[in-house]
PDB file with SEQRES, HELIX, SHEET and CRYST1 records, atoms N, CA, C and O in Angstrom:
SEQRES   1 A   49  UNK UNK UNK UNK UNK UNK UNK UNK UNK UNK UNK UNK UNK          
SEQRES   2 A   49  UNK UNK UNK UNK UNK UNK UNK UNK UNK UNK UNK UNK UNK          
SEQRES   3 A   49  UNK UNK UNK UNK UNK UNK UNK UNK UNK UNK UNK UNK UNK          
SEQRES   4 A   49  UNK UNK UNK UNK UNK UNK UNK UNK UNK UNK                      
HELIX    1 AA1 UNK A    2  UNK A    5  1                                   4    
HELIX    2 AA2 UNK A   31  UNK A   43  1                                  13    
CRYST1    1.000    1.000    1.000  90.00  90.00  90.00 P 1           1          
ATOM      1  N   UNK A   1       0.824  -1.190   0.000  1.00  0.00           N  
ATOM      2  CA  UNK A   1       0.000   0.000   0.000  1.00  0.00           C  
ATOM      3  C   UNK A   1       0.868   1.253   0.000  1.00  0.00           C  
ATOM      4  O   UNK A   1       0.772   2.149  -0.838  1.00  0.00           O  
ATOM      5  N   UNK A   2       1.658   1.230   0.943  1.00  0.00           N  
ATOM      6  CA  UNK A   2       2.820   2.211   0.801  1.00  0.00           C  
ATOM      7  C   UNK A   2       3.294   2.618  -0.790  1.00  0.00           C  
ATOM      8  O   UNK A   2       3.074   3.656  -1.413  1.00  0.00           O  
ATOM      9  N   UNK A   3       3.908   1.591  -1.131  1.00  0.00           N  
ATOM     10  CA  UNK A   3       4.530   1.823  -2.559  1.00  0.00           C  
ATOM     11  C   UNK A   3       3.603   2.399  -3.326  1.00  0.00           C  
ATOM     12  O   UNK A   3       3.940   3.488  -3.791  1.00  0.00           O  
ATOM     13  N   UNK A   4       2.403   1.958  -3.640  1.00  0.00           N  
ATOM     14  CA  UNK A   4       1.494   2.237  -4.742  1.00  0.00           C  
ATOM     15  C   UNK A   4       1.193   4.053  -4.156  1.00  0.00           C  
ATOM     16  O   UNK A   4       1.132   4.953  -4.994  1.00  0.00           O  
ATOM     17  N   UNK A   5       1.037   4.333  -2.658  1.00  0.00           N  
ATOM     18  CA  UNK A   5       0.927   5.341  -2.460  1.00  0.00           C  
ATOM     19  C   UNK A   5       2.106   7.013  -3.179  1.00  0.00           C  
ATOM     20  O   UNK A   5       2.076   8.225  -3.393  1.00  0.00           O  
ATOM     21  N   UNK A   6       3.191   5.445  -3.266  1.00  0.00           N  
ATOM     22  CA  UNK A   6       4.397   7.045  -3.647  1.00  0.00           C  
ATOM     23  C   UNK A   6       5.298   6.592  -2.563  1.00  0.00           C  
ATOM     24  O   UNK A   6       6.414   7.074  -2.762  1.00  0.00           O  
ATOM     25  N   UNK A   7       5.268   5.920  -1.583  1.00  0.00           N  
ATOM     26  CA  UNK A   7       6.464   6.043  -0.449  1.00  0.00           C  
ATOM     27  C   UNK A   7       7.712   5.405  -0.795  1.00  0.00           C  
ATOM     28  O   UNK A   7       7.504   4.756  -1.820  1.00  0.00           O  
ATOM     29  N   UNK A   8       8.671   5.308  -0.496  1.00  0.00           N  
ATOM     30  CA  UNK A   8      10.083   4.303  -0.728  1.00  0.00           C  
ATOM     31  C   UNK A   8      10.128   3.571   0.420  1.00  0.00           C  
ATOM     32  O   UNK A   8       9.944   4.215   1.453  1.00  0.00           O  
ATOM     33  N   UNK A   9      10.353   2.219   0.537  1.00  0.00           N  
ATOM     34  CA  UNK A   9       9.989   1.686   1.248  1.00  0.00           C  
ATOM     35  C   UNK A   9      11.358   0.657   1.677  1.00  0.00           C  
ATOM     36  O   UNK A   9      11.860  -0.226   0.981  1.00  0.00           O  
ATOM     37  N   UNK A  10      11.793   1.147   3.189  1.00  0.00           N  
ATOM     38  CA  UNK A  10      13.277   0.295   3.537  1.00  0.00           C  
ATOM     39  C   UNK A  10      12.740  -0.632   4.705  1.00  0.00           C  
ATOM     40  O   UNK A  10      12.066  -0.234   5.655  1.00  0.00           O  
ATOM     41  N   UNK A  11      13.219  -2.150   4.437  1.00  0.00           N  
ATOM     42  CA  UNK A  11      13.165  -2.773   5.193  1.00  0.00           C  
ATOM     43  C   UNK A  11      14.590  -2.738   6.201  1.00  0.00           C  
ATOM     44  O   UNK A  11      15.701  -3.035   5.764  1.00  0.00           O  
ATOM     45  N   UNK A  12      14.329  -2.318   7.626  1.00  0.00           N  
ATOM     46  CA  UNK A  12      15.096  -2.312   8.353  1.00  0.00           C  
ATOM     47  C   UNK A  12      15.316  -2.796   9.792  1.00  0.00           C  
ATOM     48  O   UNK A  12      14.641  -2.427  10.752  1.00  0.00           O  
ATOM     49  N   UNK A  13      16.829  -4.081   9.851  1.00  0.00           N  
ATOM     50  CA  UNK A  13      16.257  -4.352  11.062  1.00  0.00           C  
ATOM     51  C   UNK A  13      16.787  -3.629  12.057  1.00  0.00           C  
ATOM     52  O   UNK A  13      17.891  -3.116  12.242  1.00  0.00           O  
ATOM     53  N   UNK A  14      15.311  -3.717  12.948  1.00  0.00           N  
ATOM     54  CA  UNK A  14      16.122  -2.735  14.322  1.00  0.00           C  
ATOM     55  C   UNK A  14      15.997  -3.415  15.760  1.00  0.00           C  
ATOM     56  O   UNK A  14      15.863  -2.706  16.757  1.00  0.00           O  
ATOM     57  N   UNK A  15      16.048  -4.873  15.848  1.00  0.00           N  
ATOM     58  CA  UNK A  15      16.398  -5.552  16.801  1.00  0.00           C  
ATOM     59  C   UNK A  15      14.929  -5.623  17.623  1.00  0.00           C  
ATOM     60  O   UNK A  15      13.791  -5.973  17.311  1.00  0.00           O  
ATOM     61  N   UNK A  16      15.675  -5.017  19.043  1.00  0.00           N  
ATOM     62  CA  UNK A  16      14.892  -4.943  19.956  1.00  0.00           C  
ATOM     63  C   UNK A  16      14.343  -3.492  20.066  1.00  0.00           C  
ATOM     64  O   UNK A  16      14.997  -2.449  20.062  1.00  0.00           O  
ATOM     65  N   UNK A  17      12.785  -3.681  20.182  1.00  0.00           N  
ATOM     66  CA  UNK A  17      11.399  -2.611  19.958  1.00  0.00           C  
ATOM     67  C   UNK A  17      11.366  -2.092  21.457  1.00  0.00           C  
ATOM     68  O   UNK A  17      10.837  -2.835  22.284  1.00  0.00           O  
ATOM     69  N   UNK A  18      11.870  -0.919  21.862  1.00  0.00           N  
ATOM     70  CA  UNK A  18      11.909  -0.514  23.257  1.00  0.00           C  
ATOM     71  C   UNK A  18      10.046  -0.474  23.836  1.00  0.00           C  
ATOM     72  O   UNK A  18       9.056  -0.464  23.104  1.00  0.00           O  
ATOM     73  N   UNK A  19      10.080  -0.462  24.986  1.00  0.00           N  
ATOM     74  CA  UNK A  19       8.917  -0.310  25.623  1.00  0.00           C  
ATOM     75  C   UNK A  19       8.610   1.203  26.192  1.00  0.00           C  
ATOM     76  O   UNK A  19       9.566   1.506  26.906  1.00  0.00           O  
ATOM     77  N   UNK A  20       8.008   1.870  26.168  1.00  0.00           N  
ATOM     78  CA  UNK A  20       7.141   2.968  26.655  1.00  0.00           C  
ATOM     79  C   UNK A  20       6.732   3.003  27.981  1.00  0.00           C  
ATOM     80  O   UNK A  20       5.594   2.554  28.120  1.00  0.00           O  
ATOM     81  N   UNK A  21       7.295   3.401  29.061  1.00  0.00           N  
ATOM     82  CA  UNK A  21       6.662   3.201  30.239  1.00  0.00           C  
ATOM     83  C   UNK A  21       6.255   4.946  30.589  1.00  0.00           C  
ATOM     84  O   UNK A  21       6.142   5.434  31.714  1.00  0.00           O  
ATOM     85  N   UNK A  22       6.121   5.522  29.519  1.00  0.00           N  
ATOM     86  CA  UNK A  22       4.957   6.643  29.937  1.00  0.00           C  
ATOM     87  C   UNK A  22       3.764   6.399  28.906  1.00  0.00           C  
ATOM     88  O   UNK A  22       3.023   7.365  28.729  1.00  0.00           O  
ATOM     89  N   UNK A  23       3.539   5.440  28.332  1.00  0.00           N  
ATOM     90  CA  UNK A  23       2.496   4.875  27.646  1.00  0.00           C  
ATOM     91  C   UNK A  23       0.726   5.590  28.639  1.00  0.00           C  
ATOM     92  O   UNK A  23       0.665   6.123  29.746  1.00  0.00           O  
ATOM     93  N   UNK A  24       0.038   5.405  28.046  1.00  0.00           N  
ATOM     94  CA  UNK A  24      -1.259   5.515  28.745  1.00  0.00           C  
ATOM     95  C   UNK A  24      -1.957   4.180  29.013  1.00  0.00           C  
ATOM     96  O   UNK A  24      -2.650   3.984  30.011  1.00  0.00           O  
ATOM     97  N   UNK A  25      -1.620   2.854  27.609  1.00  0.00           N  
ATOM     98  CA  UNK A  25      -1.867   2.132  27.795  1.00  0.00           C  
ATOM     99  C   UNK A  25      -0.897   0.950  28.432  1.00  0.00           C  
ATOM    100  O   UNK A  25       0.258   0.953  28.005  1.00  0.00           O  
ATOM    101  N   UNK A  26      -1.198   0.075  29.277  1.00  0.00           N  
ATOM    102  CA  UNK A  26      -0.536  -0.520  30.608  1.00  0.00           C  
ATOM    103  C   UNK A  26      -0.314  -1.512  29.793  1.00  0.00           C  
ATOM    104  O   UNK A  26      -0.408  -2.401  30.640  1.00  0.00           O  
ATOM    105  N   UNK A  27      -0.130  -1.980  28.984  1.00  0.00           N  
ATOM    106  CA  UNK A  27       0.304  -3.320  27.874  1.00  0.00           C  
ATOM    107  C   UNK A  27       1.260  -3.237  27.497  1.00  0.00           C  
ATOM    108  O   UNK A  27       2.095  -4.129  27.647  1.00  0.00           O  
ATOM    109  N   UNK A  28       1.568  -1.749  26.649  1.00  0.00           N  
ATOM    110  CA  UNK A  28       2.839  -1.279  26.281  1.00  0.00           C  
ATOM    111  C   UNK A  28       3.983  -0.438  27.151  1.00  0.00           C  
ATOM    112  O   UNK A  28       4.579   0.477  26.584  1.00  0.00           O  
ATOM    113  N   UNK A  29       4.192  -0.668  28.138  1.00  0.00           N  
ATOM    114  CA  UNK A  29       4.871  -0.444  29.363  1.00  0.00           C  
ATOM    115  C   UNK A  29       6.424  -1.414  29.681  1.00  0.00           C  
ATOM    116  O   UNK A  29       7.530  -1.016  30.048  1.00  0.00           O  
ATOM    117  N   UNK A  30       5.982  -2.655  29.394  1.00  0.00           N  
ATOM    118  CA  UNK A  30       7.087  -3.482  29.588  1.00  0.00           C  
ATOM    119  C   UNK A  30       6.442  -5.137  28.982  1.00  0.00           C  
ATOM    120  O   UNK A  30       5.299  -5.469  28.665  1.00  0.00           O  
ATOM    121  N   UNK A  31       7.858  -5.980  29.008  1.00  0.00           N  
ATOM    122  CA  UNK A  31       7.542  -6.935  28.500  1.00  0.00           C  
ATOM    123  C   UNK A  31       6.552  -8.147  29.379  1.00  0.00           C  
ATOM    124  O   UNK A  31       5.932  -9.040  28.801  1.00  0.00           O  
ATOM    125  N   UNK A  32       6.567  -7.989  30.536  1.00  0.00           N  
ATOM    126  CA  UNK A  32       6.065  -8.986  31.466  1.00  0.00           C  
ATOM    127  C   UNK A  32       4.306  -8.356  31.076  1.00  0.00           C  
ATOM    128  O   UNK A  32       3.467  -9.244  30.921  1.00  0.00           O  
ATOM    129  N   UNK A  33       4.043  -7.549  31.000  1.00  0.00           N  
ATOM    130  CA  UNK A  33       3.264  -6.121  30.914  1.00  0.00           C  
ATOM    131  C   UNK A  33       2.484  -6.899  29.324  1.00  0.00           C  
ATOM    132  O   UNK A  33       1.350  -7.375  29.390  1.00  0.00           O  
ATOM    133  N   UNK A  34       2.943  -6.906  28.567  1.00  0.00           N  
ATOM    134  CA  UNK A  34       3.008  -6.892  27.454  1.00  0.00           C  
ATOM    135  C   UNK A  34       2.258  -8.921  27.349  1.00  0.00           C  
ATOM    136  O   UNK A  34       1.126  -9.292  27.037  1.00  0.00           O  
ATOM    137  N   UNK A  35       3.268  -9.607  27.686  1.00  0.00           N  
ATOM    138  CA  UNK A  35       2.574 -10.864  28.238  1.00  0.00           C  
ATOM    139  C   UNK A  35       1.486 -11.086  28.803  1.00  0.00           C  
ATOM    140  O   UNK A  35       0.464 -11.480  28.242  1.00  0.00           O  
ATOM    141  N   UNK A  36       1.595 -10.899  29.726  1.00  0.00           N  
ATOM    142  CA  UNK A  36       0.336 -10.705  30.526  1.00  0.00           C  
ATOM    143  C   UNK A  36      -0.770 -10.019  29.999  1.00  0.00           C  
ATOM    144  O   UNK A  36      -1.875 -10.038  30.542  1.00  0.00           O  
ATOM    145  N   UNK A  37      -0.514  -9.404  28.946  1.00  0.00           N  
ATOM    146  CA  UNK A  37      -1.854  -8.934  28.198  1.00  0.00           C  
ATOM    147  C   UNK A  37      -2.092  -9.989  27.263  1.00  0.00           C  
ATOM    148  O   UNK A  37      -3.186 -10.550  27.213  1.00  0.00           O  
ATOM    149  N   UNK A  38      -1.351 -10.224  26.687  1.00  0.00           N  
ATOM    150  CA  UNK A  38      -1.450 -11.416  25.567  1.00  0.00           C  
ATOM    151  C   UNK A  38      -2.356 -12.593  26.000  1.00  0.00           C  
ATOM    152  O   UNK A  38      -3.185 -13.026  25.199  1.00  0.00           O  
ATOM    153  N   UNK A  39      -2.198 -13.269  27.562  1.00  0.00           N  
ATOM    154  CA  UNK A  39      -2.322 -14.330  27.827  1.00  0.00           C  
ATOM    155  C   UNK A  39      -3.870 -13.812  28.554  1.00  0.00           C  
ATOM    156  O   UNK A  39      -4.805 -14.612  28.559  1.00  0.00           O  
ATOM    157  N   UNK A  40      -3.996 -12.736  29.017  1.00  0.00           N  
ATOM    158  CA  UNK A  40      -5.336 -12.020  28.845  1.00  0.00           C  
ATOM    159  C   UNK A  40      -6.499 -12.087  27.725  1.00  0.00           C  
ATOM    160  O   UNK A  40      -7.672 -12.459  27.731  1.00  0.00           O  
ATOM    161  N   UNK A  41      -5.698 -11.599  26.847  1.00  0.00           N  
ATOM    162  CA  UNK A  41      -6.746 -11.704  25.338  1.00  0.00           C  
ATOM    163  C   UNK A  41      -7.092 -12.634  24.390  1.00  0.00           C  
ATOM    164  O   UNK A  41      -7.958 -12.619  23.515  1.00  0.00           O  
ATOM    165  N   UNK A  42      -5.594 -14.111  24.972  1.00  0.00           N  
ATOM    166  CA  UNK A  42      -5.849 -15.140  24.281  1.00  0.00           C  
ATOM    167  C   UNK A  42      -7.523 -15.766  25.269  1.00  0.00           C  
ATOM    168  O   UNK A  42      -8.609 -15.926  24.713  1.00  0.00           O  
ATOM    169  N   UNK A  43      -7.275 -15.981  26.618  1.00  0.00           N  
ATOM    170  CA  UNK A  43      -8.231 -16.669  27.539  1.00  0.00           C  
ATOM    171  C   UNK A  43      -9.330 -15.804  27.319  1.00  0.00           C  
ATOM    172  O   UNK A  43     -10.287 -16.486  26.953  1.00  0.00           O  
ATOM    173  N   UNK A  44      -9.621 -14.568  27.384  1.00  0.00           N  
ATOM    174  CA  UNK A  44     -11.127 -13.623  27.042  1.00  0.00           C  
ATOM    175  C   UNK A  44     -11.368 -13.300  26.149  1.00  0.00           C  
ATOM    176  O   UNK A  44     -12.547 -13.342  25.797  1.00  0.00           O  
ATOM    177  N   UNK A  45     -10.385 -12.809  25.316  1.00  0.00           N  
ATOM    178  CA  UNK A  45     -11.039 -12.370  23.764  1.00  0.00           C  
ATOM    179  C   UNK A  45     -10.807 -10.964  24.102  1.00  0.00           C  
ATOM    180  O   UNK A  45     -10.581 -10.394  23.035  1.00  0.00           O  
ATOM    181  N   UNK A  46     -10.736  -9.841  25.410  1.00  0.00           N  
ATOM    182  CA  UNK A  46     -10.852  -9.018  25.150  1.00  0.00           C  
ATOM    183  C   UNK A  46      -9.603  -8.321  24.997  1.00  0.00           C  
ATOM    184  O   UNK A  46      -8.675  -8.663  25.729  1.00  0.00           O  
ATOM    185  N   UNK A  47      -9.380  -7.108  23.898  1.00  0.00           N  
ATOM    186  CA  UNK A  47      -8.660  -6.434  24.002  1.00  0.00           C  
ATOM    187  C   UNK A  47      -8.806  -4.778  24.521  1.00  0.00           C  
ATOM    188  O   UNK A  47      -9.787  -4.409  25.166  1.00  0.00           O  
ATOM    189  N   UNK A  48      -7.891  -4.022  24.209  1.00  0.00           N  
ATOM    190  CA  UNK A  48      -7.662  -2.806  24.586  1.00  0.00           C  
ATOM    191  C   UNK A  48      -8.046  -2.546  26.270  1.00  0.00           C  
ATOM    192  O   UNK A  48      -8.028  -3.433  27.124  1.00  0.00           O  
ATOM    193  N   UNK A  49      -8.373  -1.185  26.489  1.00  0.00           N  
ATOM    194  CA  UNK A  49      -8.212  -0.807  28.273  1.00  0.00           C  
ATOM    195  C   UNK A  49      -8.725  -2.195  29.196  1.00  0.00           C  
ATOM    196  O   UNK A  49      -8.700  -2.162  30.426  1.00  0.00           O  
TER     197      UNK A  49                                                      
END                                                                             
């Protein structure tokens, strides 16, 4: 979608994706954080707040 838009498009790797711990949302804060949501939304279905 990018491309067709006009963008140039670099695949780049950048390892490890830092975490946000002034986030608003408490998922993206840290990795345990981040788990624990996962294993949340797999067992309920629910996501976000």
């Amino acid at each position: 979608m990018l491309k067709k838009a006009g963008f140039e498009v670099k695949i780049v790797n950048t390892g490890w994706i830092p975490f946000d711990p002034e986030c608003r949302n408490w998922w993206v804060r840290g990795p345990i954080r981040t788990l624990l949501y996962a294993i949340r939304q797999t067992i309920t279905g629910i996501s976000g707040r």
